[in-house]
Structure formats: structure tokens, C-alpha cells
N, CA, C and O of each residue as an XYZ file, in Angstrom:
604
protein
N     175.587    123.144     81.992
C     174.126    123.062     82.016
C     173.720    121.688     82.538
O     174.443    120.705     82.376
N     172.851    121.654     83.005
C     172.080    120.956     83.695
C     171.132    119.945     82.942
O     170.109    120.355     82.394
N     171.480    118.667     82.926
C     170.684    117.897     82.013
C     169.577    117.237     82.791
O     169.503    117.242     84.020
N     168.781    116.707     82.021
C     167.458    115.829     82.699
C     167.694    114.826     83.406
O     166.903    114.604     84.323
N     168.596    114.110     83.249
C     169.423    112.839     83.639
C     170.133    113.614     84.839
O     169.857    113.074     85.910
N     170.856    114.574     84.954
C     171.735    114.878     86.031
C     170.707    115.617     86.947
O     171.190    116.000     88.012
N     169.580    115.852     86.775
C     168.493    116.401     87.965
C     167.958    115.755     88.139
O     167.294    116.034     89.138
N     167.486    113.858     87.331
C     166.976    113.188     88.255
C     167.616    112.443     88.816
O     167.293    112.001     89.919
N     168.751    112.097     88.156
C     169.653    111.075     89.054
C     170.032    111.942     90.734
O     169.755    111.240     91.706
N     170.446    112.940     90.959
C     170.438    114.338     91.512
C     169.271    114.228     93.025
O     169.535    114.334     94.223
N     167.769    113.941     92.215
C     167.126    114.192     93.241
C     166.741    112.722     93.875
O     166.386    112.435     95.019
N     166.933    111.939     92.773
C     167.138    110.401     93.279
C     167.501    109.945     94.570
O     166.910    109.362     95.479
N     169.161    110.577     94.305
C     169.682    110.545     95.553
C     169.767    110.717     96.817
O     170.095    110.024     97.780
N     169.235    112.286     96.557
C     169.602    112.882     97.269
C     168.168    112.119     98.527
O     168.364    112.078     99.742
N     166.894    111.625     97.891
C     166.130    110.968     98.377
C     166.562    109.600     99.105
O     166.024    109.311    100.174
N     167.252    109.000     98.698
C     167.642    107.509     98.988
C     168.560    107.692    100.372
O     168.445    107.024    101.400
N     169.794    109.114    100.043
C     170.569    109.515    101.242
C     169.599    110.059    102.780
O     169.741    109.762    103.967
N     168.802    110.789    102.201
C     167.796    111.311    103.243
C     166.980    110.289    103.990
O     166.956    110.021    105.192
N     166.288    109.766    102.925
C     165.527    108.465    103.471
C     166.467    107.464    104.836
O     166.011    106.965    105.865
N     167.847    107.467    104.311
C     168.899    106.084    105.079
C     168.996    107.107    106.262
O     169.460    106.619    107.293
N     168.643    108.455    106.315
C     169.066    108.845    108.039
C     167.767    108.573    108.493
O     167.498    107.879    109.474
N     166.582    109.414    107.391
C     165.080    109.192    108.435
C     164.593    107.482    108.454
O     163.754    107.003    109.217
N     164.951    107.142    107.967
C     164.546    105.760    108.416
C     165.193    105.179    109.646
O     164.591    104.317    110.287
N     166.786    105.744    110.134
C     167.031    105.075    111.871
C     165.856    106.121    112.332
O     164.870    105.763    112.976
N     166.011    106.959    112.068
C     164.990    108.075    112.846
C     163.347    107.576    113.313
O     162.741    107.623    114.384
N     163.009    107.113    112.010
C     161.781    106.404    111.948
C     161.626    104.615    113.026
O     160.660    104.293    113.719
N     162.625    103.981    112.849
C     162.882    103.156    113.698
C     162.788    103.289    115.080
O     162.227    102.467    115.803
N     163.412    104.469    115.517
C     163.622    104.663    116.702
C     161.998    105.913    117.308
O     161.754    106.509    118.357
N     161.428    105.811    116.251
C     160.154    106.450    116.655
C     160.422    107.818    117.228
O     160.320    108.095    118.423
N     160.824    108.766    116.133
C     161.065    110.093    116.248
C     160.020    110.832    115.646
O     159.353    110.323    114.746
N     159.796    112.060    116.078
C     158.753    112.857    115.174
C     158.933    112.971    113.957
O     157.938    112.707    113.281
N     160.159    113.374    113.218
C     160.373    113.199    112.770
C     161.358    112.449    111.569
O     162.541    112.639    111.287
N     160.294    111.477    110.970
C     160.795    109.721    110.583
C     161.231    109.957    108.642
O     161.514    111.073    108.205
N     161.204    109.007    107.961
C     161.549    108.444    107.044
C     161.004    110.071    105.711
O     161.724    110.707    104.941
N     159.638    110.183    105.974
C     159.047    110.885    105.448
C     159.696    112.312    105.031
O     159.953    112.840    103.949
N     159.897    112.834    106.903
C     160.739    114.014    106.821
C     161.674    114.718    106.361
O     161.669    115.863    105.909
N     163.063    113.438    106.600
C     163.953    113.250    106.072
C     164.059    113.290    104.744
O     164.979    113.855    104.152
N     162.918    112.563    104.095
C     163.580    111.964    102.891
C     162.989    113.883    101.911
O     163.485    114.294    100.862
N     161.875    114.606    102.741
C     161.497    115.886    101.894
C     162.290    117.030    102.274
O     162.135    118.083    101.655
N     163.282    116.934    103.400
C     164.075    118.015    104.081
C     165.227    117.750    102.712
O     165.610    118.682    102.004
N     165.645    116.379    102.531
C     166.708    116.215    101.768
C     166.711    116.418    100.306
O     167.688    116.863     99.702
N     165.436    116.033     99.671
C     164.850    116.186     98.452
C     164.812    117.902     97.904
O     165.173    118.317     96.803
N     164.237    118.726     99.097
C     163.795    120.280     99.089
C     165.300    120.859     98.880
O     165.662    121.559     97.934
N     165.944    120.500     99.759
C     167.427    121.232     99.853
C     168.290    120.755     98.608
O     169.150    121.514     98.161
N     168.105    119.692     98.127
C     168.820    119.346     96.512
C     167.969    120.552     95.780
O     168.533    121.595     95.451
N     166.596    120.331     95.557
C     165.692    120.923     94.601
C     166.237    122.116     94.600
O     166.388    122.588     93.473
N     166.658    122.900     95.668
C     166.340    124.513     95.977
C     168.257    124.697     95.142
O     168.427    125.548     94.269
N     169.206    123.967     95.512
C     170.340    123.932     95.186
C     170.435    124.132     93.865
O     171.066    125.025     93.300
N     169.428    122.794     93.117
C     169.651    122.992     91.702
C     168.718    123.999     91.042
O     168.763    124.142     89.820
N     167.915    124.671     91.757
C     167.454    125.699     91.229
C     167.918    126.912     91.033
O     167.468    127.823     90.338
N     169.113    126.840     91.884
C     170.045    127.632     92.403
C     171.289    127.840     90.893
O     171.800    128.801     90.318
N     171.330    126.586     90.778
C     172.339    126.639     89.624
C     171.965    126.698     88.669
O     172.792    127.068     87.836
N     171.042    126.501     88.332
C     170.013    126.705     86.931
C     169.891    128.357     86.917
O     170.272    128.977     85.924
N     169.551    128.778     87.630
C     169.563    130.544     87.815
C     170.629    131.132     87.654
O     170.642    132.229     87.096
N     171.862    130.486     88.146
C     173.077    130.997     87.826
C     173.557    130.944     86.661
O     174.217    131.904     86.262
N     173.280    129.459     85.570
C     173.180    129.243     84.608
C     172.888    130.429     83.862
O     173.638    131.255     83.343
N     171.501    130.331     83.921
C     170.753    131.046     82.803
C     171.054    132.857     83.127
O     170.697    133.699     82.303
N     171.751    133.233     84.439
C     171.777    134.826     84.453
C     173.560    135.183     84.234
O     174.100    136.282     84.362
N     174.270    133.734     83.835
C     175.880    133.753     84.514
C     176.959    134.990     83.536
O     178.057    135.496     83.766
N     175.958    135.106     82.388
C     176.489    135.977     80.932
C     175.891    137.423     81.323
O     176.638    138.377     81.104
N     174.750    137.659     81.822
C     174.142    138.745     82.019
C     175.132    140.111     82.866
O     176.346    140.113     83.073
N     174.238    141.052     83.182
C     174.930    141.862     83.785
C     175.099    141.275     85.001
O     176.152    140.781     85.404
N     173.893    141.336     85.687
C     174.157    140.740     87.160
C     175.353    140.091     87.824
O     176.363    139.825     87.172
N     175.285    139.930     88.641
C     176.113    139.174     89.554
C     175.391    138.076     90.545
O     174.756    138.531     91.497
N     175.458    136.665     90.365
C     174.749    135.675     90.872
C     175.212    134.768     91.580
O     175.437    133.775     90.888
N     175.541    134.586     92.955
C     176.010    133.691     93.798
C     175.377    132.354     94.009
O     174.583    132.392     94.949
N     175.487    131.034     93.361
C     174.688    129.994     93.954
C     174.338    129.948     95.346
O     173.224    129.848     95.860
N     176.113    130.086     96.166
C     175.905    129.874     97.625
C     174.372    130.623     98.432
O     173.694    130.252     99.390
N     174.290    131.664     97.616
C     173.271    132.329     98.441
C     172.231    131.575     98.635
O     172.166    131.238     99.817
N     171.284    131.110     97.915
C     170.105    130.329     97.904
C     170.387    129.399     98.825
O     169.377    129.122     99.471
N     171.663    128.597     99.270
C     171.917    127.504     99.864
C     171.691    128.046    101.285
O     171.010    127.422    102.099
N     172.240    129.145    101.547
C     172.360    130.245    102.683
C     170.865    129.962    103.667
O     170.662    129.659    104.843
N     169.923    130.272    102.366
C     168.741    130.440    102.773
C     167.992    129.205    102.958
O     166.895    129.408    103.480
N     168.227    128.082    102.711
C     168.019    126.939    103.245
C     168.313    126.223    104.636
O     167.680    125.374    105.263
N     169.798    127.042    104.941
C     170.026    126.503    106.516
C     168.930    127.260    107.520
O     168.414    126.844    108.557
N     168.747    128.719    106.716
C     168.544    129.278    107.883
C     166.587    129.071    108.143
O     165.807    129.295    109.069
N     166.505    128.637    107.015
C     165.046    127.702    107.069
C     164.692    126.341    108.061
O     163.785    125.894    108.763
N     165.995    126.036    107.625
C     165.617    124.605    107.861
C     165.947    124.551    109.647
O     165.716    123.566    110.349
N     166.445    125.665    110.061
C     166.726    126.245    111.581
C     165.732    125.961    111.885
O     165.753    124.949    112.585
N     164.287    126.555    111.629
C     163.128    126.906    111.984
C     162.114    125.721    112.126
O     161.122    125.539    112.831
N     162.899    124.843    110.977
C     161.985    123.253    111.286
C     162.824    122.319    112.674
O     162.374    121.517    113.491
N     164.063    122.819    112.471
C     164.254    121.700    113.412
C     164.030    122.536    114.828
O     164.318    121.938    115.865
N     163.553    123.828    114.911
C     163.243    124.006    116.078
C     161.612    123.664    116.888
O     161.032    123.782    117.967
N     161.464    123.275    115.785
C     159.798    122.482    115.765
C     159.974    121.423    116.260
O     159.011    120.823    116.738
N     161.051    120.966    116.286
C     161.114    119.398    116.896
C     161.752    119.334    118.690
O     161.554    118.507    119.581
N     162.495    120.501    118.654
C     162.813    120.316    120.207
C     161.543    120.484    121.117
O     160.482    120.762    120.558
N     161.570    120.375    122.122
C     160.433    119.625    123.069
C     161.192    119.880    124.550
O     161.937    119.016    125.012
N     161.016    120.737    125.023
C     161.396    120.427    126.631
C     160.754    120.371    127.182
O     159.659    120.725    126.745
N     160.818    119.934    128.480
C     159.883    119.481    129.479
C     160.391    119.352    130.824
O     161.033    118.338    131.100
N     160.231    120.067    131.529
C     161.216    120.228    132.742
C     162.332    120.481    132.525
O     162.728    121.408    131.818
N     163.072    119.594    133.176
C     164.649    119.822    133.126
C     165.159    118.978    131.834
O     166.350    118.793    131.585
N     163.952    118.439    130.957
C     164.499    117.525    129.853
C     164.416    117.936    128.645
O     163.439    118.641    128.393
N     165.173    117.705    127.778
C     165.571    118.759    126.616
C     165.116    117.576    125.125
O     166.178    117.047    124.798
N     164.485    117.290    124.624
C     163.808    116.021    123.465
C     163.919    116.662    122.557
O     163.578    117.845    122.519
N     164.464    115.973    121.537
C     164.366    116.631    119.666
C     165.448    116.761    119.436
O     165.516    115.938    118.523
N     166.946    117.355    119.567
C     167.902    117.717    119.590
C     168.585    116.560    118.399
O     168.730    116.973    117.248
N     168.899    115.430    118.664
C     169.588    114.721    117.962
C     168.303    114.669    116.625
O     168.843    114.739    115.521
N     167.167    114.590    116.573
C     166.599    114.064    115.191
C     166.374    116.117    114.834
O     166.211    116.244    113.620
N     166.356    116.834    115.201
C     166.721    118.429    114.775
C     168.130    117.982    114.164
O     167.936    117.767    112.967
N     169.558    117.739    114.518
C     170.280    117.379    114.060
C     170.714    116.966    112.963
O     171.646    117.384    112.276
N     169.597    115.633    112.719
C     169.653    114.854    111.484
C     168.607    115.488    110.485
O     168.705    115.201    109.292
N     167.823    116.157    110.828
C     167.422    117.255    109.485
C     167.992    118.302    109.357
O     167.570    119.155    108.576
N     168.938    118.452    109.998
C     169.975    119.567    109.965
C     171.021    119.275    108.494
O     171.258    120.002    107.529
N     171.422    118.076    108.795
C     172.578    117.216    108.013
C     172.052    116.335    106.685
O     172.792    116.014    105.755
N     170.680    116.022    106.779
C     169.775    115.875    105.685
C     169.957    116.843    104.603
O     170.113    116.683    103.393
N     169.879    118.228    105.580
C     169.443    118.997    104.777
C     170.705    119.931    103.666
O     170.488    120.773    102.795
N     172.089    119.308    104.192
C     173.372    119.537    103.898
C     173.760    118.683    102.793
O     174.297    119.118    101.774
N     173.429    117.217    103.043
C     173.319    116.405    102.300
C     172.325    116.318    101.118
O     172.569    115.438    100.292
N     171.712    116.760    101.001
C     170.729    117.449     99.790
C     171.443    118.530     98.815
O     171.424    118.377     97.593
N     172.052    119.594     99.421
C     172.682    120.886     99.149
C     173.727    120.174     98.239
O     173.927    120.380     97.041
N     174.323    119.326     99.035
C     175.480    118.412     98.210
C     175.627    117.479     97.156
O     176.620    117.118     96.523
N     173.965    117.043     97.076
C     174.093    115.952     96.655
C     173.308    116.704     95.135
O     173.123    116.072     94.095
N     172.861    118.467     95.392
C     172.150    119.224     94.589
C     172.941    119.663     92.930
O     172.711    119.694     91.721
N     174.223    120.004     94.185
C     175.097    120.738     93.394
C     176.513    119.763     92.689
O     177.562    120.182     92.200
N     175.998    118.269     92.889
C     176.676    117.397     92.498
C     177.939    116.928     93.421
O     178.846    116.371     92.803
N     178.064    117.052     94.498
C     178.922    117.138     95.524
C     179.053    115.638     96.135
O     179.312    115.474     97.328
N     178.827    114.400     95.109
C     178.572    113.438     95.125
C     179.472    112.785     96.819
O     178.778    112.292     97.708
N     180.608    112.880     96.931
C     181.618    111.988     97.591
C     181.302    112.858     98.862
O     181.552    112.189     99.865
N     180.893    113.968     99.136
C     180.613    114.440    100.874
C     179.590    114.463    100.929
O     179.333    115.404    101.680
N     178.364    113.846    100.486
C     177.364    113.746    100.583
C     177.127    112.322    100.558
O     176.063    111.987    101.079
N     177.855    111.386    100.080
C     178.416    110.153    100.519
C     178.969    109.686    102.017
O     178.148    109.040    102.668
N     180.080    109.895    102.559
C     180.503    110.427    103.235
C     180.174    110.861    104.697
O     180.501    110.632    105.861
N     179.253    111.697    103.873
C     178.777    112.730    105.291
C     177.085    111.261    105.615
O     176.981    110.728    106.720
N     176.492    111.066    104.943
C     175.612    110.316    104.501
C     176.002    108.835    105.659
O     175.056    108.305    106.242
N     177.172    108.404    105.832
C     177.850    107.106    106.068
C     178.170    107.572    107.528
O     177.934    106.784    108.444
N     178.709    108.842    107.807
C     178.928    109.360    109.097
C     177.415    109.345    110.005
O     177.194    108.821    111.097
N     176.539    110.085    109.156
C     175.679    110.291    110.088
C     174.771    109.035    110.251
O     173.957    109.140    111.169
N     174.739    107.711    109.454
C     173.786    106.924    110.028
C     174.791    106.264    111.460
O     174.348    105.864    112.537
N     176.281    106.333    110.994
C     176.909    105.490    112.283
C     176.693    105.978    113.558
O     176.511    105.338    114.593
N     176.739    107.459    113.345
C     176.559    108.282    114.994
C     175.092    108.005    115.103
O     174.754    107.849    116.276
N     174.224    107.909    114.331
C     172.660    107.564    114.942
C     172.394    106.249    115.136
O     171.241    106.065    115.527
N     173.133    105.137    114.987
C     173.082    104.099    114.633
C     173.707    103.515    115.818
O     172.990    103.062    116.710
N     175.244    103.479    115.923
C     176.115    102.961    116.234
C     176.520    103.962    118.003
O     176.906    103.326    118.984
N     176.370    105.161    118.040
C     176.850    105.997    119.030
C     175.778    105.507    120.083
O     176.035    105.233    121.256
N     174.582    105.442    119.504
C     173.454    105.406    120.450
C     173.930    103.929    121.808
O     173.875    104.104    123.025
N     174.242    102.954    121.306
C     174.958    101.946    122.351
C     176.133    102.740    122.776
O     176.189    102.945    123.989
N     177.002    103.193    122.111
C     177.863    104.050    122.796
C     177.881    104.670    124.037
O     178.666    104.399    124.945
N     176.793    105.704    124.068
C     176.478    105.958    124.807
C     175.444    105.593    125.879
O     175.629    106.209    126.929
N     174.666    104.961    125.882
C     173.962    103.625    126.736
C     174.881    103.075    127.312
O     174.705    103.103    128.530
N     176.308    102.300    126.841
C     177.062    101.912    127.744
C     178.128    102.975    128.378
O     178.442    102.498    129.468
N     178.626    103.856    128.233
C     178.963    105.136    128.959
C     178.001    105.581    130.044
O     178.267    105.769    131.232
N     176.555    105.750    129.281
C     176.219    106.271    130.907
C     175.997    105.034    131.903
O     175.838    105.251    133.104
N     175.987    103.539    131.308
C     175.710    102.511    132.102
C     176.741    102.791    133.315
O     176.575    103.047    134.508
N     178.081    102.602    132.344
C     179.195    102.830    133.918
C     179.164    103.768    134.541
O     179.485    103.506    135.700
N     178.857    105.143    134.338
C     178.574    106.172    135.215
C     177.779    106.083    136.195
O     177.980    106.764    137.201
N     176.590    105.126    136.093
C     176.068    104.877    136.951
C     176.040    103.730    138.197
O     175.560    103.710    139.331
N     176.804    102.803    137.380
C     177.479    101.797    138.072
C     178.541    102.664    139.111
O     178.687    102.448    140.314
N     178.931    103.248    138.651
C     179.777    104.358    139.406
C     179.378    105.030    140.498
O     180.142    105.243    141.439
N     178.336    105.361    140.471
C     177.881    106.049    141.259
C     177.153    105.311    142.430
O     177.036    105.830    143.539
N     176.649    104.009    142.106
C     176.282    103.047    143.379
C     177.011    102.557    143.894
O     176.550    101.888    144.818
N     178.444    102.500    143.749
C     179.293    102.073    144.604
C     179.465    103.071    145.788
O     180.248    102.814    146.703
């Protein structure tokens, strides 16, 4: 069972993890910033531990109660927001990487719902480096490609 302490420490987190992706997000002046993040990540804990609380309270009954399911229904939600964020425009394709990171927000919530502390850690540490750290990465990759190409 589910104590008061372990659902707020729970959604605490799962806020503070969300917040550390939407805030590069927010930095880098994405549609969606700090705010987003931090309620994509918050919603997907909430919905998790509501998830287990239901399982809880039906787990003796006749029924048959899958947590995973509810979680199920969160990706395929949260599909629908991050398709709100892609943006094309000609031949140019915008939104994709911050769709991404409410993608993984929203994983990181699920994880951080159902107490899944260390991959939601983890996953949490991965994704600010690739938004963080890849972004020069790739700035200097396509730099030489193009250096490449004026020769």
C-alpha cells in the first residue's frame, strides 16, 4: 500500500525529473518549456499511481487488474500531445526532438510513479545529456559536412 509520504515524495520527483528536461527545453525556446514537461511528467506519475492504488484496492477481488494497462494508455495519449508539437513547413520538419522529450518525460513519470526510482534516474541523466550535450555534437558534425562540401 501506498503511503502519503511515498505519493508525495513520488510526485515530487517525478516533477523535479520533468522540470530538468523542460527546462533545456525552455532554454532553448521550445514550445514546449519547463511548464510542459514538468505536467507531462507529474500526469504520467499521477495516472501510474492511480494505477496501483486500483490494483491495490481490487488485487483480492474477483477481477483481474493489470497496472501496465493504465500506463498503456498514457503513451498512447501522450502520442497525441507530442504530435501537437511537430510543425512542418516545407521541406522542414520542427518539434520532433522536444515531442521526444515529452515522450521520455512522460516514461520518466510512469517510473518514477510506480517507484522505479534508478531508470527514471538514469533515463532522467541520459536525456538531459542528448539535449544538452548532443546538440554541439551535432553542430560540429554538420559543421564538417559542410566544410566538406566547399572544398
Amino acid at each position: 500500500m501506498l503511503t502519503p509520504l511515498n505519493i508525495f515524495v513520488r510526485l515530487v520527483l517525478s516533477v523535479l525529473l520533468g522540470g530538468l528536461v523542460g527546462l533545456e527545453r525552455e532554454l532553448h525556446r521550445r514550445t514546449a518549456g519547463l511548464r510542459t514537461h514538468i505536467l507531462v511528467s507529474m500526469g504520467s506519475c499521477l495516472i501510474m499511481l492511480t494505477s496501483l492504488y486500483i490494483f491495490d484496492i481490487y488485487k483480492d477481488k474477483a477481477a483481474s487488474l493489470d497496472p501496465a494497462r493504465i500506463a498503456a494508455g498514457v503513451i498512447t495519449g501522450i502520442g497525441f500531445l507530442c504530435a501537437g508539437t511537430i510543425i512542418r513547413s516545407g521541406e522542414a520538419v520542427r518539434g520532433l526532438t522536444t515531442a521526444a522529450s515529452l515522450w521520455i518525460v512522460s516514461g520518466i513519470g510512469l517510473a518514477v510513479g510506480c517507484g522505479f526510482y534508478l531508470a527514471a534516474f538514469i533515463s532522467s541523466i541520459f536525456a538531459l545529456a542528448v539535449l544538452f550535450f548532443f546538440r554541439y555534437l551535432e553542430k560540429y558534425i554538420i559543421k564538417d559536412k559542410e566544410g566538406l562540401n566547399t572544398n
